[in-house]
TIDRENTI-617119 format. One record per residue (C-alpha): y, x, z; residue in one letter. Coordinates in steps of 0.2 Angstrom, whole numbers, padded with zeros to 4 digits, always signed. Last residue first. Layout:
BEGIN
YXZa ...
This chain:
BEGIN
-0075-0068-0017x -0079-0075-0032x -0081-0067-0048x -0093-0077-0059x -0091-0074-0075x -0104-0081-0088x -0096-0095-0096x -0079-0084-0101x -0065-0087-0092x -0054-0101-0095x -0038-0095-0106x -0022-0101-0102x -0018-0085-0092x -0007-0082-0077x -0003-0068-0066x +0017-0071-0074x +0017-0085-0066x +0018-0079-0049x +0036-0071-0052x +0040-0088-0059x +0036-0098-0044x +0049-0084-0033x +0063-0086-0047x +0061-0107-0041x +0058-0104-0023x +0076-0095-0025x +0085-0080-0025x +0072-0072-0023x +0071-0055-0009x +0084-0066+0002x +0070-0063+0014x +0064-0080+0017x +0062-0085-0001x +0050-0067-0002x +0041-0076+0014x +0039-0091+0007x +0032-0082-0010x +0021-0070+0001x +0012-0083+0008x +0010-0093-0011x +0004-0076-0018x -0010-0075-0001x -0015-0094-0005x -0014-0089-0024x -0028-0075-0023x -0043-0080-0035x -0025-0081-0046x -0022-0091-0059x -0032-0100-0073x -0023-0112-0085x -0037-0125-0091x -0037-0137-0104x -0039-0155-0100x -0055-0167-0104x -0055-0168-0085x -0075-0167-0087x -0076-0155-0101x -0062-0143-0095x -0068-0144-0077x -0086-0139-0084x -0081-0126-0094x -0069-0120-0079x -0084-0123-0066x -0098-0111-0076x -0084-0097-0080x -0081-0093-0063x -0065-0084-0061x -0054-0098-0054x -0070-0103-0041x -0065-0092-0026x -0046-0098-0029x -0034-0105-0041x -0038-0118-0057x -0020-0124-0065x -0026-0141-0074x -0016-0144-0090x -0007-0161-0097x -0010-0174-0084x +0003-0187-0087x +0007-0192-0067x +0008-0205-0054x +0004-0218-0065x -0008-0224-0055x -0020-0226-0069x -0018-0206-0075x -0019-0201-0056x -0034-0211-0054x -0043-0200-0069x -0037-0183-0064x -0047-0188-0044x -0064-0191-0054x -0060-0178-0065x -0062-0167-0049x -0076-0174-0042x -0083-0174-0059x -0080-0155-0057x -0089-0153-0042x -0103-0163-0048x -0107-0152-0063x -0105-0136-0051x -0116-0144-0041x -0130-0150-0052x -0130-0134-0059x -0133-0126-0043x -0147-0139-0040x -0154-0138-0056x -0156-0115-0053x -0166-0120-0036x -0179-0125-0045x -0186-0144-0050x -0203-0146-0038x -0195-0154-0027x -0188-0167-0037x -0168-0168-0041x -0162-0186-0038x -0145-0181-0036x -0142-0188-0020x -0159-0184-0013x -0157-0167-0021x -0141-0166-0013x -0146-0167+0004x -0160-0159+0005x -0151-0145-0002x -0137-0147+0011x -0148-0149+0027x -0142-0154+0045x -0127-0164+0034x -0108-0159+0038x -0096-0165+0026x -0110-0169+0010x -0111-0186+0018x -0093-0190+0016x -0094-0193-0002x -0083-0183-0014x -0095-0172-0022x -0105-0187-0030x -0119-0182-0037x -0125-0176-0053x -0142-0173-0063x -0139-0163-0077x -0142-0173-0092x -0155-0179-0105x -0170-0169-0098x -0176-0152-0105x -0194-0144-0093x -0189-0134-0078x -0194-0118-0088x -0179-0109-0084x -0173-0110-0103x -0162-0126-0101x -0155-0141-0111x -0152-0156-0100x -0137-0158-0109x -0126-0149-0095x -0135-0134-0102x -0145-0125-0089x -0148-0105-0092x -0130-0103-0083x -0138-0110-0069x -0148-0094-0065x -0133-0083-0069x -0121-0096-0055x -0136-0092-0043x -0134-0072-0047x -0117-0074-0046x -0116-0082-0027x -0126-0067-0024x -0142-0072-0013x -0138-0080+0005x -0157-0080+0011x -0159-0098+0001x -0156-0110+0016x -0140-0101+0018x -0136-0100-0001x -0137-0120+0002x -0125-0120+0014x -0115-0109+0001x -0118-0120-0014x -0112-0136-0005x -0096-0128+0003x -0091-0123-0014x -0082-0139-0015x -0081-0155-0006x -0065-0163-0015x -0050-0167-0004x -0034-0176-0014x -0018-0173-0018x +0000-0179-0017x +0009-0161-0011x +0026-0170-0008x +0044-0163-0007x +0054-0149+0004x +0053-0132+0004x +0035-0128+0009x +0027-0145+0003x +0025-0162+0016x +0008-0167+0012x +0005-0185+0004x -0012-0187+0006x -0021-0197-0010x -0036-0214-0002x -0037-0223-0020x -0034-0239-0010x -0019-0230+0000x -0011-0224-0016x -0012-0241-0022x -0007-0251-0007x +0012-0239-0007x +0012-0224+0003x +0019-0212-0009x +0028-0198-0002x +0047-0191-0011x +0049-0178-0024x +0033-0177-0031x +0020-0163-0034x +0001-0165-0041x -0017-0165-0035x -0034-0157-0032x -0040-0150-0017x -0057-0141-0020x -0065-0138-0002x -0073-0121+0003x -0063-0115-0011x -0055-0121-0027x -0038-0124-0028x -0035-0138-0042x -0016-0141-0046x -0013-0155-0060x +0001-0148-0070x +0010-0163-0080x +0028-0160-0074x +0030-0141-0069x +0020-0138-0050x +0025-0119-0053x +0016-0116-0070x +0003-0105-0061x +0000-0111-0040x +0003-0097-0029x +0017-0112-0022x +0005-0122-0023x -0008-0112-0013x +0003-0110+0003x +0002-0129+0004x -0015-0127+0002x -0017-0114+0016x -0008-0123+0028x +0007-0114+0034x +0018-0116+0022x +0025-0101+0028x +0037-0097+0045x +0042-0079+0046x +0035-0064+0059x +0049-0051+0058x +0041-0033+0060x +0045-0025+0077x +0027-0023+0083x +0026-0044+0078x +0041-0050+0078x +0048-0067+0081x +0050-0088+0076x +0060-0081+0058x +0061-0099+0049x +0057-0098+0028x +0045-0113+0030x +0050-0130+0037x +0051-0132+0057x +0041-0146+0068x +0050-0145+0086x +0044-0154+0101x +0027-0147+0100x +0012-0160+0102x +0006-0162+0120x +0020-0168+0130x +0019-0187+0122x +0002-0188+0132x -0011-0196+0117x -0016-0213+0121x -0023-0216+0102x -0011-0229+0098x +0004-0221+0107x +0000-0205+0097x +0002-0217+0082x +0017-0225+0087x +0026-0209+0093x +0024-0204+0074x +0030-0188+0075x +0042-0181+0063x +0044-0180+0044x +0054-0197+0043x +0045-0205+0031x +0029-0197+0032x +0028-0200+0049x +0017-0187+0058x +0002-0190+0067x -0012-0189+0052x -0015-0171+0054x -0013-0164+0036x +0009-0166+0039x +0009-0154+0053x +0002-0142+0041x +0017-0142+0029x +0031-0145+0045x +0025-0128+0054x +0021-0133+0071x +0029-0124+0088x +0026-0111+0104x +0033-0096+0098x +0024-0082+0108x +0025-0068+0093x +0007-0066+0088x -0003-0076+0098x +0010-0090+0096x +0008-0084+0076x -0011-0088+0076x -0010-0104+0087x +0005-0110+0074x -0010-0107+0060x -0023-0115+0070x -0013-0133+0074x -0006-0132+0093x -0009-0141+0105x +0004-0139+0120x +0003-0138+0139x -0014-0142+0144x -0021-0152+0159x -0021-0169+0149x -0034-0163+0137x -0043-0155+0150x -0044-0172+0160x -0047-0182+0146x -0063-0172+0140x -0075-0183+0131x -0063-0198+0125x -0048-0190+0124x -0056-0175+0113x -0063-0191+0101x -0044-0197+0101x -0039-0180+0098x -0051-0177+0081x -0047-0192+0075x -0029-0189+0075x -0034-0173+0069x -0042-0178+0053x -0060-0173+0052x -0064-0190+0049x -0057-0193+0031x -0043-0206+0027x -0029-0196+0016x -0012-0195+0025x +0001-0209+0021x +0006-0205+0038x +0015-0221+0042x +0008-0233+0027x -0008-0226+0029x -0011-0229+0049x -0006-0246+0045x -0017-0251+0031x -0031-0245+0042x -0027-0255+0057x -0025-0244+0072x -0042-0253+0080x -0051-0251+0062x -0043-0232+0062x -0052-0229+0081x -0069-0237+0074x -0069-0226+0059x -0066-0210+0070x -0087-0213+0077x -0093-0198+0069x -0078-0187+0078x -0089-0178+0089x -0100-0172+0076x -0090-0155+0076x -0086-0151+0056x -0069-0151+0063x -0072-0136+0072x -0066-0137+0091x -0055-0125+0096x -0062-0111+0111x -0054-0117+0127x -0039-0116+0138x -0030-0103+0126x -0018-0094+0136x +0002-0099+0133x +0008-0096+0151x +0011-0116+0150x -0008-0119+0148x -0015-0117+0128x -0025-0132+0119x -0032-0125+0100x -0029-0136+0087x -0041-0141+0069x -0032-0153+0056x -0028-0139+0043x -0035-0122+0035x -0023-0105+0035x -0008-0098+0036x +0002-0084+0042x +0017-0075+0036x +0022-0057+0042x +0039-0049+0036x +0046-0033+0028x +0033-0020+0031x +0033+0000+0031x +0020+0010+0026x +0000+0012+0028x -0004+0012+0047x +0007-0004+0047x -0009-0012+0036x -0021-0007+0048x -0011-0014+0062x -0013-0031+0053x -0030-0031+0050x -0034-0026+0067x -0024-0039+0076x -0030-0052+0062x -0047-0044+0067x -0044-0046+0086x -0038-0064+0083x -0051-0070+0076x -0067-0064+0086x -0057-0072+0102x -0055-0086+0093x -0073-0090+0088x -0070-0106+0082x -0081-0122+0089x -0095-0132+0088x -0103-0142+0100x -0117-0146+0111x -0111-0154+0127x -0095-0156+0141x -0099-0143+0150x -0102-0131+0135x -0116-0129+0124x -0108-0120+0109x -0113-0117+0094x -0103-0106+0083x -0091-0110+0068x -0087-0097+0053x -0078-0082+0047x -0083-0066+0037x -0070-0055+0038x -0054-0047+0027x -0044-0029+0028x -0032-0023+0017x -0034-0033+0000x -0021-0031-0010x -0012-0045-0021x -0004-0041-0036x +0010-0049-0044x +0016-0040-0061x +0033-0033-0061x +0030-0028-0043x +0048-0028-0031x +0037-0041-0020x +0024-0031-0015x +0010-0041-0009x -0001-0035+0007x -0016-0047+0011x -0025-0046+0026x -0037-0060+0025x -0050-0071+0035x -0069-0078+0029x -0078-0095+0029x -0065-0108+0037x -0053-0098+0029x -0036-0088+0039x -0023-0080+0027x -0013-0067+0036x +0001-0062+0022x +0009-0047+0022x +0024-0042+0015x +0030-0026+0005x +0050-0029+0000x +0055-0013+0011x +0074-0010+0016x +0080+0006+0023x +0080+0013+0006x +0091-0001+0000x +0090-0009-0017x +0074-0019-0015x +0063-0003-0010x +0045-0002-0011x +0035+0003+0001x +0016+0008-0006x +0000+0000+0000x 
C-alpha cells in the first residue's frame, strides 16, 4: 500500500475500508488519487456463527471477540504500511449487540439465522402487516430486527432491559473502535423500526413490540460524519450496511434503468429513487425502501444467494467453489449435459426466494426436494439447479419492477463474489433478458472508500466519486467458464 498525496505532502488520500460478511471479513485499502480504482486486500478472515448453549438455550451467535481482534489486526497491519486518511466500516444488517453504560458488550450478538425468531409472523399479524409496511416500508422477512427484539424480549427481558444501547454490528464495530455510541441512517433503515418518512424511530413500532425507548441510540447520522479516531486516524461514517455501501461501488452510478444486483451470501437486487415507496403495491410485491448513503431510496429486494452452494459445499468437504461451478458447466440449461446424468428437457429449478432456504438443517436435502432432483442425479444438477434458480430469483424481482412501473430496466450491474462467474451472468442475461455490466467482486469495499473520499473533500461530490468507480467497469459478461470468487 503506497501513500499517495492529494496536493499536500502531509495529506494522504489512502483509505481503508473494514467490510464485515456474514462468511468472511475485510481490510481493504483504496487509493483514492488511482486513475483506475483498485482495491487491496490487506488482511481478510473466514467468518461465521457458533453454537452456543447459554442460560437461556441453544443458540447461535457472532464470535465477537474473534472479530474484533482481526479488524484490530487488520487494521494495524495496514498502518504498518503507510499513512492513512480515514477508516470506514460496514457490513451485514438487522443483527445488534447490547453494551452496559461503560460500553462492554453484555453478550455475544445473536445471528439472525438463530431460530428464535420462527414465530416473527405472529408479532407482524398483531402490528398489522399493512401497518408495519406503510411506516418502515422495509421488506417482510423474519430475520428483521424488530423481530429479532421482540423474540429477545420474550426470552431474555431482563438482560434486554439491563443494557444501555443496542447497537446494529457495523456501529458496534466503530463503538469498539472509537467509543461513539450511535446508528448510521443506511443500516438503521434494514431493521424495520425506523419511519421511512421521517427517517427516525418509529416510537409506534418500538411501542408495539414493548421495546424500552432507551435502548435504540438517540441519534441516527448520514454518512460522511467524523464519530473519532482510531490510533490517530479519523474514523468516518459510511453507508454502513454493506449493500448500501455496494451502490455506491455500483457501475453506472444508479443512472436511470440500472437494475443493481450484488451477489453474495444474499443477491439483493434493486434500483434507486428519490423518495420511499410504501404504497399497497410495493408492499404486495414485499421491496425495502433503504435509506441510501447521501440521501434517497435503495428500493430492492433479498434473494437467497450463494448461501445455498456453500452449505451445500459444507456437506460436500467444502471443494473449490470453481471446481463445482466446472462440473456444472457440463450442464446445459436445456437439459443438455455430458456428466452422464442422462439429458432432460430443463434444469430443474427452485425458487431461491422462499424462506425455507434461510436456515434449513440440510441445504441439499433441501433443494433437491424443492427442485425435484433424485438422489441418484450428481452433485453437478444441483449446482446448476442453483445458479439457474438464483437467477430466476433475480428475473423474478426485474419482472415486478417492469409491472410496478418503478423502473425501465435497461442493464443489470452484477457486483460481488458471483460478478466473475461466468455460469450466473449467462444465466442472469438469459433470465432477465438484459445485458450485463459487470463491476467489481470488490464494490462494497469501492462503495466504503467512495463515502469516505466524499467525506474527505477528496471528490467533489458523490457524483465525481460514482464515476471514479466506473471506470472498473466492463459491459461484457465473463466468459461461461470463469469462476473467480472470493
Amino acid at each position: 500500500m503506497s501513500p499517495v498525496s492529494s496536493g499536500s505532502p502531509s495529506t494522504t488520500v489512502t483509505v481503508l475500508a473494514v467490510d464485515l460478511g456474514a462468511t468472511s471479513g475485510r481490510i481493504a485499502a483504496i487509493d483514492l488519487a488511482s486513475s483506475s480504482p483498485m482495491v487491496e486486500i490487506v488482511h481478510r478472515w473466514d467468518n461465521a456463527p457458533v453454537p452456543d448453549d447459554g442460560a437461556t438455550g441453544a443458540s447461535l451467535r457472532w464470535d465477537w471477540d474473534t472479530i474484533t481482534a482481526e479488524v484490530d489486526r487488520g487494521l494495524a497491519k495496514a498502518l504498518e504500511q503507510g499513512p492513512v486518511a480515514s477508516i470506514g466500516v460496514d457490513g451485514w444488517g438487522v443483527d445488534y449487540g447490547l453494551i452496559d453504560q461503560a460500553g462492554s458488550l453484555l453478550t455475544a450478538p445473536y445471528s439472525y439465522r438463530d431460530r428464535r425468531t420462527n414465530g416473527w409472523r405472529a408479532v407482524a399479524d398483531r402490528i398489522g402487516i399493512d401497518r408495519l409496511y406503510r411506516i418502515s416500508g422495509v421488506q417482510l422477512m423474519g430475520i428483521n430486527t424488530i423481530f429479532q427484539l421482540a423474540a429477545h424480549l420474550e426470552s431474555d427481558r431482563s438482560r434486554l432491559e439491563r443494557a444501555h444501547r443496542a447497537l446494529l454490528l457495523p456501529d458496534l464495530m466503530v463503538n469498539h473502535l472509537t467509543g461513539w455510541v450511535g446508528a448510521e441512517r443506511s443500516n438503521a433503515s434494514t431493521t424495520g423500526l425506523l419511519d421511512a418518512a421521517t427517517g427516525q424511530w418509529s416510537s409506534e413500532l418500538t411501542a408495539e413490540i414493548g421495546l424500552p425507548s432507551h435502548l435504540l441510540p438517540s441519534t441516527v447520522s448520514a454518512a460522511g460524519s467524523q464519530v473519532g479516531e482510531w490510533r490517530g486516524v479519523p474514523v468516518h461514517l459510511v453507508a454502513s450496511h454493506d449493500t448500501g455501501s455496494a451502490f455506491l461501488g455500483m457501475p453506472g452510478g444508479g443512472a436511470p434503468g440500472a437494475v443493481f444486483v450484488s451477489t453474495g451470501t444474499w443477491i439483493i437486487v434493486g434500483i434507486e429513487r428519490t423518495e420511499p415507496d410504501t404504497s399497497a403495491a410495493a408492499a404486495a410485491a414485499n421491496f425495502s425502501n433503504e435509506a441510501g448513503a447521501f440521501g434517497g431510496v435503495r428500493f430492492l429486494k433479498n434473494v437467497v444467494g450463494f448461501w445455498l452452494l456453500e452449505q451445500c459445499r459444507a456437506g460436500w468437504d467444502d471443494p473449490p467453489v470453481e471446481l463445482l461451478l466446472d462440473e456444472a458447466s457440463a450442464i446445459g440449461h436445456d437439459g443438455s449435459d455430458s456428466t452422464g446424468y442422462g439429458s432432460r428437457t430443463t434444469v430443474p429449478t427452485f425458487d431461491a426466494r422462499h424462506e425455507r432456504f434461510v436456515s434449513p438443517d440440510d441445504m441439499e436435502s433441501e433443494i433437491r426436494a424443492a427442485a425435484g432432483i433424485p438422489a441418484d442425479a450428481p452433485r453437478a444438477v444441483v449446482v446448476r439447479s442453483i445458479v439457474e434458480s438464483m437467477a430466476m430469483g433475480v428475473a423474478g424481482v426485474v419482472d415486478e419492477l417492469r409491472e410496478m412501473g418503478a423502473s425501465v430496466p435497461e442493464r443489470l450491474a452484477v457486483t460481488g463474489g458471483g460478478a466473475r462467474a461466468g455460469l450466473l451472468c449467462r444465466a442472469l442475461e438469459r433470465h432477465c433478458r438484459l445485458p450485463v455490466v459487470v463491476g467489481s467482486t470488490e464494490a462494497t469495499a469501492l462503495g466504503n472508500a467512495v463515502a469516505q473520499g466524499t467525506a474527505l473533500g477528496h471528490f467533489a461530490d458523490l457524483a465525481a466519486g460514482r464515476r471514479w468507480v466506473g471506470r472498473s467497469a466492463t459491459s461484457d459478461a465473463p466468459a461461461a467458464t470463469s469462476h473467480h470468487l472470493p
